[in-house]
C-alpha positions in Angstrom: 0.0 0.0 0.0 1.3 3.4 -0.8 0.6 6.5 1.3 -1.3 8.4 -1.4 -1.6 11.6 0.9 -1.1 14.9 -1.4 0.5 16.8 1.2 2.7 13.9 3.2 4.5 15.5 5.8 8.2 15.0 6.4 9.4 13.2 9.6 12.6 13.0 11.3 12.3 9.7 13.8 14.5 9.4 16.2 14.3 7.6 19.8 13.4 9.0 22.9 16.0 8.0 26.0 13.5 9.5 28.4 10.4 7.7 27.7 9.1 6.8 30.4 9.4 2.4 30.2 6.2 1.6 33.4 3.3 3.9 31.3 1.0 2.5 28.2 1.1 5.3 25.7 -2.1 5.6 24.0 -1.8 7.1 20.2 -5.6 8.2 18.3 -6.0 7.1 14.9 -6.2 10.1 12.3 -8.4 9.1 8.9 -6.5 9.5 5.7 -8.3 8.5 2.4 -6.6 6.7 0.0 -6.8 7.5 -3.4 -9.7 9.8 -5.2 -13.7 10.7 -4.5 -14.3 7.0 -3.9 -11.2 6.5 -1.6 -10.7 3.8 0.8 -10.2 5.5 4.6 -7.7 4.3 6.5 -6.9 5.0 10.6 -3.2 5.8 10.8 -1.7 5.5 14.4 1.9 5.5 13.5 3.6 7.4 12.4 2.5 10.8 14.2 3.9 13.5 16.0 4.0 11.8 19.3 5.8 8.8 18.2 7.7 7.7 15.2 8.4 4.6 15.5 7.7 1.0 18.0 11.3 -1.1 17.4 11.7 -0.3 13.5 7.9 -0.4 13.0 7.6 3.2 11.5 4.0 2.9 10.0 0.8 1.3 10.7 -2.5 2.0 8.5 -5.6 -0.4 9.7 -8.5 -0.2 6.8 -12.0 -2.0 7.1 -14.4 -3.6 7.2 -15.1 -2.3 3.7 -18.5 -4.3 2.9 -19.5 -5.4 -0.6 -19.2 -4.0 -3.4 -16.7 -1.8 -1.9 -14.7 -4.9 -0.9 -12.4 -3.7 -4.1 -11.7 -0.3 -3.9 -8.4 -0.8 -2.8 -6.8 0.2 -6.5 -3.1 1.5 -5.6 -1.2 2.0 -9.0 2.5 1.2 -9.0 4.3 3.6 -6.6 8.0 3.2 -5.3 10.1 2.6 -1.8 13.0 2.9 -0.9 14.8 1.8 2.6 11.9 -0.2 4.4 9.6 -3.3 4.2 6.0 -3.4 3.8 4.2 -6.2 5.5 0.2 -6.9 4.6 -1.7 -8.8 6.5 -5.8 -9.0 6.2 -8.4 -10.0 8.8 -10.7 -10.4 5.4 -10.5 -10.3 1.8 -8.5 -10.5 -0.9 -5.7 -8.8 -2.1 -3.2 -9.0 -5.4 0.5 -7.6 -5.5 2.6 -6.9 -8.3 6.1 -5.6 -7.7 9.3 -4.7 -10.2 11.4 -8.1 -8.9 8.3 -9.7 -11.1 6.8 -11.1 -7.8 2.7 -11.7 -8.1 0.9 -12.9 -5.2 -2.8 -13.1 -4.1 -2.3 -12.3 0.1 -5.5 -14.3 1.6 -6.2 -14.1 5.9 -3.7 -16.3 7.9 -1.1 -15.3 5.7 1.5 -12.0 5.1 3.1 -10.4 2.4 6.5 -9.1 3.2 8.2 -7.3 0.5 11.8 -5.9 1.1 12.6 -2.8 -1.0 16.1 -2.0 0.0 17.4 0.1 -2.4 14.6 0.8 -4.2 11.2 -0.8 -5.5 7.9 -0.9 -6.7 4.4 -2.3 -6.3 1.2 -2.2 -6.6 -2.0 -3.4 -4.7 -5.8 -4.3 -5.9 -8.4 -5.6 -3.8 -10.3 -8.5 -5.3 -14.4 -9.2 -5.1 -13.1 -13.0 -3.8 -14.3 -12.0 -0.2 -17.2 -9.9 0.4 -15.4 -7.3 2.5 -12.2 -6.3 2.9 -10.4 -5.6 6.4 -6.7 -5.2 7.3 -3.6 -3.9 8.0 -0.4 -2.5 6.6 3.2 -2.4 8.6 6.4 -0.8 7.1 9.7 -1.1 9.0 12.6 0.9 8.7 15.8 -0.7 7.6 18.8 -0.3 9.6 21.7 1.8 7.6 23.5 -1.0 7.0 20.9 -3.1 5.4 19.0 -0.7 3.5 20.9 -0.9 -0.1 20.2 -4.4 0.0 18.6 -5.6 -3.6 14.7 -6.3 -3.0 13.0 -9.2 -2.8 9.1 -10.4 -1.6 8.2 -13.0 0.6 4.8 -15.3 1.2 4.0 -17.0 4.5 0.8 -18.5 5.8 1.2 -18.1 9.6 0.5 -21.0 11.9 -2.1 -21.2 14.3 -1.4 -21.9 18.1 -3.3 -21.8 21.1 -2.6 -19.2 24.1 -4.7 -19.6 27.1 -8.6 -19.3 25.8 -6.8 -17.4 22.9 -5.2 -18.0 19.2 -1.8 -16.5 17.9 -0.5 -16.0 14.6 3.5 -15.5 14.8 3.8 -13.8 11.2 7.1 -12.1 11.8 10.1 -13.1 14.0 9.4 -15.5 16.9 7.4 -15.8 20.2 6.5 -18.9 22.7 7.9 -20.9 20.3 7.1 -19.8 16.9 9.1 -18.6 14.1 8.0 -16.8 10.8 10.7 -17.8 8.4 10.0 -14.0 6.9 13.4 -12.2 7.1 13.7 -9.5 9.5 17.1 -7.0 9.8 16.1 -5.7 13.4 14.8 -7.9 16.3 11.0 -7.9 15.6 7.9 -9.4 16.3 4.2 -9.3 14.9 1.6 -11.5 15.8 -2.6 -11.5 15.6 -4.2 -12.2 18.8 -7.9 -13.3 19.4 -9.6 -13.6 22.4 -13.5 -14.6 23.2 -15.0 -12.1 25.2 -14.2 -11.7 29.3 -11.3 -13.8 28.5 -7.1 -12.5 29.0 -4.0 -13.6 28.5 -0.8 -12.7 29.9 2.3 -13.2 27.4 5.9 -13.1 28.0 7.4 -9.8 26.8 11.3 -9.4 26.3 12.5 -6.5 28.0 14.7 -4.8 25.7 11.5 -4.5 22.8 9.2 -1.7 22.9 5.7 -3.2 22.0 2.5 -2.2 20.3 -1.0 -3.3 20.7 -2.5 -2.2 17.5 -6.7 -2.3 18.5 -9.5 -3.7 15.4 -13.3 -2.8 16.1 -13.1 -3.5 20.3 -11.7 -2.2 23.3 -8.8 -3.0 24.8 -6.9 -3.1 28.2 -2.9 -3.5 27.9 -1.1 -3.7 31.0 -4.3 -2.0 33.0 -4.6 0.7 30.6 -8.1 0.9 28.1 -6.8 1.4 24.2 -9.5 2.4 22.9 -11.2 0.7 19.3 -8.5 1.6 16.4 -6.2 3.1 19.1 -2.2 2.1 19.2 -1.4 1.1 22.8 2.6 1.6 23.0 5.1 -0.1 26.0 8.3 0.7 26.4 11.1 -1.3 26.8 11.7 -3.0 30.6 8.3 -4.7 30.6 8.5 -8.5 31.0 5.0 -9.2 30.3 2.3 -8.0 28.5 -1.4 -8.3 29.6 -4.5 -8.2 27.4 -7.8 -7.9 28.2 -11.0 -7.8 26.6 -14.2 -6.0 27.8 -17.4 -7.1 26.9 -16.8 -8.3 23.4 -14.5 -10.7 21.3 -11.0 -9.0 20.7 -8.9 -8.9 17.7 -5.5 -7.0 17.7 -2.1 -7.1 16.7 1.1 -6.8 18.7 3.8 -5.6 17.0 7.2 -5.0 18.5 11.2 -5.0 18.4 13.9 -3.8 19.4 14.7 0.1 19.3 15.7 1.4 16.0 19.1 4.0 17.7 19.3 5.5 14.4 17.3 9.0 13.0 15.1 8.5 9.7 13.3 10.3 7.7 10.1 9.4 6.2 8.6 11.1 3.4 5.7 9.8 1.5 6.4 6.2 0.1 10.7 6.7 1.0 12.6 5.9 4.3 15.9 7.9 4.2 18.5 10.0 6.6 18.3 13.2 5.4 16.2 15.6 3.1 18.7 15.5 0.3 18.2 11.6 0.3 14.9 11.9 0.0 14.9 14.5 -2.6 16.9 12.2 -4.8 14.9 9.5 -4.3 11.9 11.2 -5.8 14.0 12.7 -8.8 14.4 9.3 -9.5 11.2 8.3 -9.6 10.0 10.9 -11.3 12.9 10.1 -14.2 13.0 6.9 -14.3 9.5 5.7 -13.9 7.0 8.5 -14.7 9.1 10.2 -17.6 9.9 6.6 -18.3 13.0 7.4 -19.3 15.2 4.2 -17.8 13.6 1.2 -17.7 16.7 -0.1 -15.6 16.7 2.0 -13.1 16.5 1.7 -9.6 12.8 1.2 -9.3 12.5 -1.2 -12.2 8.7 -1.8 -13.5 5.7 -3.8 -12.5 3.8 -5.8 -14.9 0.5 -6.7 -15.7 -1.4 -3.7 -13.9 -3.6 -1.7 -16.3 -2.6 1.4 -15.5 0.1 4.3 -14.9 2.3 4.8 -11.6 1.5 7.0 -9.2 3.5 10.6 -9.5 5.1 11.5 -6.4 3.9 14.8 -4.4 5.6 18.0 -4.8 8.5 18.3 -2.2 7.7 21.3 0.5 9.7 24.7 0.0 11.6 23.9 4.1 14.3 21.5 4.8 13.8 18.8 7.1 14.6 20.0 10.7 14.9 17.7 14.0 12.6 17.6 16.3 13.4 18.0 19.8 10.6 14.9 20.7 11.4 11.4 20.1 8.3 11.2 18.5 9.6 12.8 15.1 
């Protein structure tokens, strides 16, 4: 998925020493459509001024339930990365990638799609009518600087299924009580999909040097003693040895996403992951050379086949460089 905002705004992430490890941050979603007058509406929790990043997670977009026959709006032409990976996964639906390494992949619930752009990428997505409504969420992570040239590459997993108390688990990226996703990861992370009946809790083991995230679906939650409200991003710090989830008075679906702290500054601009403005700058005039004047085929970006359709221009670049932020938050 591409972050089709007109105006994206630029963010430098960094990491916050004094963040206080013993509180649950609580982060609101904001709505950002995607696309044109019949957009799909996403919540975004992350990133956002408050906080930047969870371990190298730097972006989290939940979408849905779209019913039918809205179940395929989702229509994101051909649009590039650079420095992170994206990682789909849907609670229902259907969904079809294309990317420039001439990967093409239907993503189905149970399983992910991680896609790696390194050095540069593209993709696109498209919603099928297989499923009747369509309901998910999309993850980028940063890449550490020493990993992010790496050539890209996509990845397909179906995630097992294991039991946790009167709950089920989905491991879909790096490993927890016992279960590995053999997707590749360049920092220490961890995502998962929990569900739990309703009045039921579970209490997981939590390693102490990850900050985690308990990104909330349609129900309330309580992490650690602390309500995260539907659609809300709950955020731990690292120290905590356990995490505990609660439901209220309704079945609970979430995701917790986590990893180790990402001690580097990056900076985010629309679909690139870079450290500085003048990175990013270049990696739009290359986009915008290569792809959309199509003036080298070879380039870093390469081309995706068989959508019916153009790439996405990028935005114009604002008139200010990037400047830190004092907050950790970006």
């Amino acid at each position: 998925m591409s972050n089709l905002e007109r105006d994206p705004q630029e963010l430098v992430c960094v990491v916050d020493p004094e963040a206080d490890a013993g509180t649950v941050e609580v982060l609101e979603p904001r709505e950002v459509p995607l696309g044109g007058p019949r957009a799909l509406m996403v919540r975004r929790t992350l990133p956002q001024r408050r906080r930047s990043l969870v371990g190298a997670w730097c972006f989290v977009d939940s979408y849905g339930p779209t019913p039918a026959p809205r179940a395929g709006v989702m229509d994101t032409p051909p649009h590039p990365h650079t420095g992170l990976q994206t990682v789909s996964w849907l609670y229902e639906g259907q969904i079809e990638h294309r990317d420039s390494t001439g990967a093409h992949q239907l993503i189905d619930p149970g399983a992910v799609n991680l896609m790696t752009a390194g050095r540069g990428i593209q993709h696109s997505e498209v919603s099928t009518t297989a499923a009747a409504t369509l309901h998910g969420v999309q993850l980028w992570t940063a890449l550490p600087d020493a990993s992010r040239g790496v050539a890209p590459f996509f990845e397909h997993h179906v995630a097992e299924l294991a039991t946790v108390g009167e709950g089920t688990l989905r491991v879909f990226v790096g490993s927890w009580l016992g279960i590995t996703s053999p997707v590749t990861a360049y920092t220490p992370l961890v995502a998962a999909e929990l569900a739990l009946p309703a009045g039921a809790s579970v209490v997981l083991p939590a390693d102490p040097g990850f900050e985690y995230g308990l990104v909330v679906d349609h129900e309330p939650a309580r992490l650690n003693g602390t309500t995260v409200p539907a659609h809300h991003l709950g955020v731990v710090g690292t120290g905590t040895d356990a995490l505990r989830i609660e439901t209220f008075d309704g079945p609970l679906r979430v995701l917790v996403i986590g990893g180790t702290p990402l001690e580097e500054p990056i900076v985010m601009w629309w679909n690139f992951v870079g450290r500085s403005h003048d990175e990013i700058v270049a990696f739009r005039g290359a986009w915008q050379h290569e792809v959309i004047a199509d003036a080298d085929p070879a380039g870093r970006f390469g081309r995706v086949a068989g959508y019916d359709g153009p790439p996405l221009p990028a935005p114009e670049l604002p008139n200010v460089r990037l400047r830190p932020r004092e907050s950790a938050s970006g």
